[in-house]
Structures are given as C-alpha cells and as structure tokens.
C-alpha positions as CSV (number, residue, x, y, z in Angstrom):
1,X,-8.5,-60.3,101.8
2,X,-9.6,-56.9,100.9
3,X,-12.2,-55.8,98.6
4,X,-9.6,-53.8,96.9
5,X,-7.4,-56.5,96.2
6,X,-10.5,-58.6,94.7
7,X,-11.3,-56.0,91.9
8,X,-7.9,-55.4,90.9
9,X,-7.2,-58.3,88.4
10,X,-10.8,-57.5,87.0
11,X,-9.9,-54.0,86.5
12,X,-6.4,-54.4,85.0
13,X,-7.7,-56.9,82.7
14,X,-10.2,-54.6,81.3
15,X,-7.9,-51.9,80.5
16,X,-5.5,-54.4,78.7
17,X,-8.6,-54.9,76.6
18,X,-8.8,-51.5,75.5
19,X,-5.6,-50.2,74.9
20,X,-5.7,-53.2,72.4
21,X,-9.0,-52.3,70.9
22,X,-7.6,-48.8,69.9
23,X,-4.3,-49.5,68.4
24,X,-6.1,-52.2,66.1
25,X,-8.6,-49.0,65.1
26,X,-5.5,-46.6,64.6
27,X,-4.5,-46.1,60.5
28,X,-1.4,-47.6,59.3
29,X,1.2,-45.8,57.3
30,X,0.6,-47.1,53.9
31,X,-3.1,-46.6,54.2
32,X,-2.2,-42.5,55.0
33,X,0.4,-42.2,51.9
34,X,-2.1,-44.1,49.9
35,X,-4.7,-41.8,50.2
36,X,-2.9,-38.5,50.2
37,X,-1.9,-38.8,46.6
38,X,-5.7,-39.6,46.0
39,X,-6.7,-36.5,47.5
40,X,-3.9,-34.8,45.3
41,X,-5.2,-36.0,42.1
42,X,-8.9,-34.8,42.9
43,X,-8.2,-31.4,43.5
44,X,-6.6,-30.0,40.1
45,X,-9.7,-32.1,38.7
46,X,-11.8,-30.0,40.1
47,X,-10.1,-26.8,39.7
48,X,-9.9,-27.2,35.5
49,X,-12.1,-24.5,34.1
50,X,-14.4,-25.2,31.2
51,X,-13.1,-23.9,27.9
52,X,-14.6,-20.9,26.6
53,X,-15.0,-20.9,22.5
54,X,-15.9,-17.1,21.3
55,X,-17.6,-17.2,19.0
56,X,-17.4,-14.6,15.5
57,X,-19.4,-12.7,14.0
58,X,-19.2,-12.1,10.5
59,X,-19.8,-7.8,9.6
60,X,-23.0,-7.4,7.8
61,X,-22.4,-4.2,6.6
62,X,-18.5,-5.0,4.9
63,X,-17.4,-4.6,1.1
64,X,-19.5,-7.6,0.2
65,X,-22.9,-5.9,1.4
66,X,-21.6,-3.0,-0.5
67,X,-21.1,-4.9,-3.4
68,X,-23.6,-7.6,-3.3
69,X,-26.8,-4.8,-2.0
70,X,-26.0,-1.8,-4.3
71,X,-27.2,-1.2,-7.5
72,X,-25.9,-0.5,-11.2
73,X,-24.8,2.9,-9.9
74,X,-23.3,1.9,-6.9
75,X,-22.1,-0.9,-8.7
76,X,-20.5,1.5,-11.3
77,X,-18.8,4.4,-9.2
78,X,-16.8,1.7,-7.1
79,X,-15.5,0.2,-10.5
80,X,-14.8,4.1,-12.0
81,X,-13.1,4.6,-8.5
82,X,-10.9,0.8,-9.0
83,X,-9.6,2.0,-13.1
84,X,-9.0,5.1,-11.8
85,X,-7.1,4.3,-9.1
86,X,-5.2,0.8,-11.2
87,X,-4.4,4.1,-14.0
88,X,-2.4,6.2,-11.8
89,X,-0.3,3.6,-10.3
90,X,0.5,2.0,-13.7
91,X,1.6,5.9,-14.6
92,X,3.6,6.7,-11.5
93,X,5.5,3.2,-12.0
94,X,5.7,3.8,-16.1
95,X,7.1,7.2,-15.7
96,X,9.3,6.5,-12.4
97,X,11.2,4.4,-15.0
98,X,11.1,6.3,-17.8
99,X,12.8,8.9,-15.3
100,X,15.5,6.7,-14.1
101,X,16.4,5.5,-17.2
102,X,17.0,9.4,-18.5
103,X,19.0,10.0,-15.5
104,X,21.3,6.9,-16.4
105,X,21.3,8.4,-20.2
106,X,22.6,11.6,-18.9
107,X,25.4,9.9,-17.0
108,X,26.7,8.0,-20.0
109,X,26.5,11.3,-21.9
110,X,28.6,12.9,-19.3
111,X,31.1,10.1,-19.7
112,X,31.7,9.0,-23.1
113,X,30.1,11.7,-25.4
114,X,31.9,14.5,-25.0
115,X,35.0,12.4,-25.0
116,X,34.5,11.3,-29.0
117,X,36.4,13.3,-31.7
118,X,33.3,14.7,-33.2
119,X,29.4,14.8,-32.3
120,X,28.8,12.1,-35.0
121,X,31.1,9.7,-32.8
122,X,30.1,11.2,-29.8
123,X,26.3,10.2,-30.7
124,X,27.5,6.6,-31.5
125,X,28.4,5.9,-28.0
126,X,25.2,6.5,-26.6
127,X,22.3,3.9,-26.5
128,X,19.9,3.2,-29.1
129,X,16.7,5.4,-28.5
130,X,18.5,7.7,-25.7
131,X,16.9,11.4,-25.4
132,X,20.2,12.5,-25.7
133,X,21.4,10.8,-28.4
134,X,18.0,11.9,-30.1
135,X,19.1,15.5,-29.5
136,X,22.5,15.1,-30.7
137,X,21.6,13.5,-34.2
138,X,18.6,16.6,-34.5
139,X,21.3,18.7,-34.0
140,X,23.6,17.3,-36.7
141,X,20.6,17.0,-39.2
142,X,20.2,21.0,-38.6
143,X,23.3,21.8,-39.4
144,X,24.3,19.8,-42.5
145,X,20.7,20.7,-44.0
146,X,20.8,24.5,-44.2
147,X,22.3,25.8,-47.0
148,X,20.6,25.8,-50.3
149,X,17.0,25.4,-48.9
150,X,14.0,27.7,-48.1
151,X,15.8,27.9,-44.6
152,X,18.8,29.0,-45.9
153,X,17.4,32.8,-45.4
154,X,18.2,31.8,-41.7
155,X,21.0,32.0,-40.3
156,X,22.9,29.2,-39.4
157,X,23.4,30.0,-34.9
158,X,18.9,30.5,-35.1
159,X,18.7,27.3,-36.9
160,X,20.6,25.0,-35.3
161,X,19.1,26.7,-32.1
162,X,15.1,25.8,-33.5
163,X,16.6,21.9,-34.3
164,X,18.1,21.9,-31.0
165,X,15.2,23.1,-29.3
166,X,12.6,21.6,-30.6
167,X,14.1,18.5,-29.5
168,X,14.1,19.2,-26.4
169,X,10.3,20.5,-26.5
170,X,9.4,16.8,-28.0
171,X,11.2,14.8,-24.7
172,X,9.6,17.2,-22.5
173,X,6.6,16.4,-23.5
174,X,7.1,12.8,-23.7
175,X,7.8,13.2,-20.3
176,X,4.8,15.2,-19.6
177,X,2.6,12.6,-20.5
178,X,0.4,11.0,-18.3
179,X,0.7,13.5,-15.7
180,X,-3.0,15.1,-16.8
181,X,-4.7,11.8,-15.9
182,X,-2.5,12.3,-12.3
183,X,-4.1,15.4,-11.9
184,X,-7.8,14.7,-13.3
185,X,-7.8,12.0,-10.7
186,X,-6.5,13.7,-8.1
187,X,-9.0,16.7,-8.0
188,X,-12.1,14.5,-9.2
189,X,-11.7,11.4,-7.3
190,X,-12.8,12.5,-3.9
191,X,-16.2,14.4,-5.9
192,X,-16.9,11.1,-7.4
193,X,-16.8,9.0,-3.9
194,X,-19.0,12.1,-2.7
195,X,-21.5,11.0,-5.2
196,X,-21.6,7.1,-4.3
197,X,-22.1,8.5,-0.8
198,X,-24.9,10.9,-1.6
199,X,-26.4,8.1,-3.5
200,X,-26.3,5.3,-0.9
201,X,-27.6,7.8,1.6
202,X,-30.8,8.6,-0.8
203,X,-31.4,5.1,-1.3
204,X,-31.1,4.4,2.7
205,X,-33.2,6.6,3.8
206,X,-35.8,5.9,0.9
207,X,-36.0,2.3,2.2
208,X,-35.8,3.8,6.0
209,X,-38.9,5.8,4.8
210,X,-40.4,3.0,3.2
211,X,-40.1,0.5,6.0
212,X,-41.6,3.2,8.7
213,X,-38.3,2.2,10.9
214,X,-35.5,4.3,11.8
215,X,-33.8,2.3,14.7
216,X,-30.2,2.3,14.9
217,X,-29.8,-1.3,13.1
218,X,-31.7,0.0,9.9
219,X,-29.8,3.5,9.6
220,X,-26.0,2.2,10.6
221,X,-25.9,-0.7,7.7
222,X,-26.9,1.6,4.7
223,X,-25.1,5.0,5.8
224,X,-22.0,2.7,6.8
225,X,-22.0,1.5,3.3
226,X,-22.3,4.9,1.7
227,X,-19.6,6.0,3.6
228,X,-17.0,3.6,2.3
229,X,-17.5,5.5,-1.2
230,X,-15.8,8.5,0.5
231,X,-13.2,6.9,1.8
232,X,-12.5,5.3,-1.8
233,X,-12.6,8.4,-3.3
234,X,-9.8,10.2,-1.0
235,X,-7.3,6.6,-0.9
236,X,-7.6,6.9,-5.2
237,X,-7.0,10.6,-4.9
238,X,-4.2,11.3,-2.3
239,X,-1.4,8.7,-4.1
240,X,-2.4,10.4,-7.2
241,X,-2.1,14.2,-6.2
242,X,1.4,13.1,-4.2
243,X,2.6,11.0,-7.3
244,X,1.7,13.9,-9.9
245,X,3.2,16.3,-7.2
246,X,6.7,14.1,-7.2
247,X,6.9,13.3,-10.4
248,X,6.8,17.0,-11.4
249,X,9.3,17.8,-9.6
250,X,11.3,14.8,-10.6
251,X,11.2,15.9,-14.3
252,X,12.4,18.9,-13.6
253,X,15.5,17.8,-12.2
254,X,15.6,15.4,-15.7
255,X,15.2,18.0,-18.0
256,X,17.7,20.5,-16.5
257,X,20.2,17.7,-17.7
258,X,18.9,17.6,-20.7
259,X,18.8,21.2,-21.6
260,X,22.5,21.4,-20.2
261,X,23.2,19.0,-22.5
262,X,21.2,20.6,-25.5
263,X,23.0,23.9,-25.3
264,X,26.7,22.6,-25.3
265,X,25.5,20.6,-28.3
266,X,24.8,24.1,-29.9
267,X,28.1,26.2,-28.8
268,X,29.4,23.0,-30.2
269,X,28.0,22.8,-33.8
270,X,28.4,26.4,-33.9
271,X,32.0,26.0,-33.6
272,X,31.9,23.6,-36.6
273,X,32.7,20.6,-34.7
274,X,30.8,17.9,-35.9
C-alpha cells in the first residue's frame, strides 16, 4: 500500500469537517429579513431635522411708542388729526344720504306731482319734509299772499319768482353744509401732521444732543415716530379733499333737478293753476 492511499481517508475527512463548519456560520433567512426592516426604521430616525421655532420681535418704534413716549403735544396733534378725520367721514356719509334721498324726491316729483289737478294736490303726493314739496307749498304761499300787502307794489310774475327762488337758495344751502369742514380739513390736515413731525424731530434730536450718541438705533426710533405724523396728516386729508371734490359735483347734478323743478312750478302759478 501506497503512501497516497494512506492519507486519503485523513484528508477527505478533514474537508467534510469544514464544509460543515461553514454552512453552520452562514445567516439564515429570517435572521436577514429580520434585520433589514431594523436598518429601515433607523435611517428616517436619523434623517428627522430638528424643528426650528422663529422667534418675533415686537417693533419698538410702532403706534404704541408713539403714543405711550410723546408728550401733551404729540399727544394732542394725533387726537386733532383722529376728530378730524372721524368729522369728515360722518359728513361724506350724512350728506351721501341726504343726496340720495333728494334724488329719490325728485323721482316721485316726476311721477305723481305733475299728474294732480292742481299744485295744492300735486304737493300732497309728495313726502312729508321733501325739498320739492317745500318749494311747491313756498310757491303757493307767494301767490295767494300778494295782493293787498306792502308787496303788492310788485308784480305778481317777480314775486312768485323771489318765493320760488329763495327756496331754492335755502336747499342749496342746506346742501352746502358741511362741505367747509371737507375743505378746511383737506388743505390743513397735511400742515398739522407737518407740525407733529417737526415736533418729534426737535424733541429727537434734543435727546440725541443730550445723550452725546447719534448711532443709527438712537436717530431711527424718534425720527420713525415723527414721521408717522405726516403720514396721518395726508390719509385725514386725501378722503377729505376727494369726498368734498365728489360731493360737489354730486350736488350739482341734485340741484339741476331741483331748479327744473322750481321753474315749471313758476310758469305754472303764473298760469293761475294752483
């Protein structure tokens, strides 16, 4: 017998051993899908970013440092500028309605008064307290009071014309008012903001002057503030120069209606209708 031949059962028993010892080292499927979700559930875990909060910061230098830093005459202008501006809203809204409701007058005239019999009837229809029922009873009252009185030297077309008129004259200027306090605020508005600035400004710079320190934090705050009074001053004035502007033009168109309406009423009573 050969050497050969002696080592082979050694040798072949030696390699059985080892292919054994590395398949029992080898993972087994359910260790491997085990561990893969694992690995799966780490990772977004780790890629979560913290949360970032921002943070806010309050201005310094708002309408409460305006209000709560100025003085009496800071204090004073802001609350001139507030009636001012609370007046000319309450007139543009009074007088839009008083408008309206003289256009709506002037439509009911158009339909029902100049249907009636007489003036007297025709002045009946309309509504208690209209303008144009106002004109129509002056217009009466002129011609049934003329004879036998100091006016009776006048004659009777000039008389009923003055009644008539002067009727007119009083709703025109009925509708006139408030329209001064529209324009006073319009044109002195922005001058009175001007003057809150030019006041915050001296006392900024008095305290700048005072404290020795004109850096950027110390000038901004104060001049910021005195600012705001212009821009008060020009957001009272502009609705009130644009309402007095509209309404004007708005009571034009009224009282072309009503002076229509005025001088049929006199071709009328001259005609002895009434």
């Amino acid at each position: 017998m050969s050497i050969l031949s002696l080592l082979r059962a050694p040798l072949m028993a030696a390699a059985i051993a080892a292919a054994a010892a590395v398949t029992s080292f080898a993972p087994t499927p359910a260790f491997a899908q085990a561990s893969a979700p694992a690995a799966e559930a780490a990772a977004p875990a780790a890629a979560v970013a913290p949360e970032v909060k921002k943070e806010t910061i309050e201005n310094p230098y708002g309408l409460d440092a305006l209000w709560s830093q100025g003085d009496f005459v800071a204090r004073g202008t802001l609350i001139i500028m507030i009636i001012m501006s609370m007046g000319s809203w309450y007139i543009i809204f009074t007088k839009l309605f008083e408008q309206r409701k003289l256009m709506k007058a002037a439509d009911a005239a158009a339909e029902t008064f100049w249907q009636a019999g007489s003036i007297k009837k025709g002045a009946e229809t309309l509504e208690e307290g209209s303008a144009f029922r106002y004109i129509a009873e002056q217009g009466l009252k002129a011609s049934e009071h003329h004879e036998g009185t100091l006016v009776e030297n006048i004659d009777l077309n000039t008389w009923i014309g003055m009644g008539v008129e002067r009727s007119v004259g009083n709703i025109n200027s009925r509708m006139q008012d408030g329209l001064a306090f529209l324009a006073t605020v319009g044109s002195t508005a922005p001058f009175v903001g001007l003057f809150g600035t030019v006041w915050g400004i001296y006392h900024a710079l008095t305290a700048i002057g005072l404290s020795g320190n004109a850096s950027i934090e110390k000038v901004a705050g104060p001049v910021g503030e005195a600012l705001i009074m212009t821009a008060f001053g020009l957001a009272v004035a502009v609705p009130a120069v644009m309402g007095y502007n509209w309404l004007i033009r708005r009571n034009k168109s009224v009282m072309e209606k009503v002076r229509a309406f005025s001088g049929d009423l006199h071709n009328v009573l001259l005609a002895g209708k009434r």
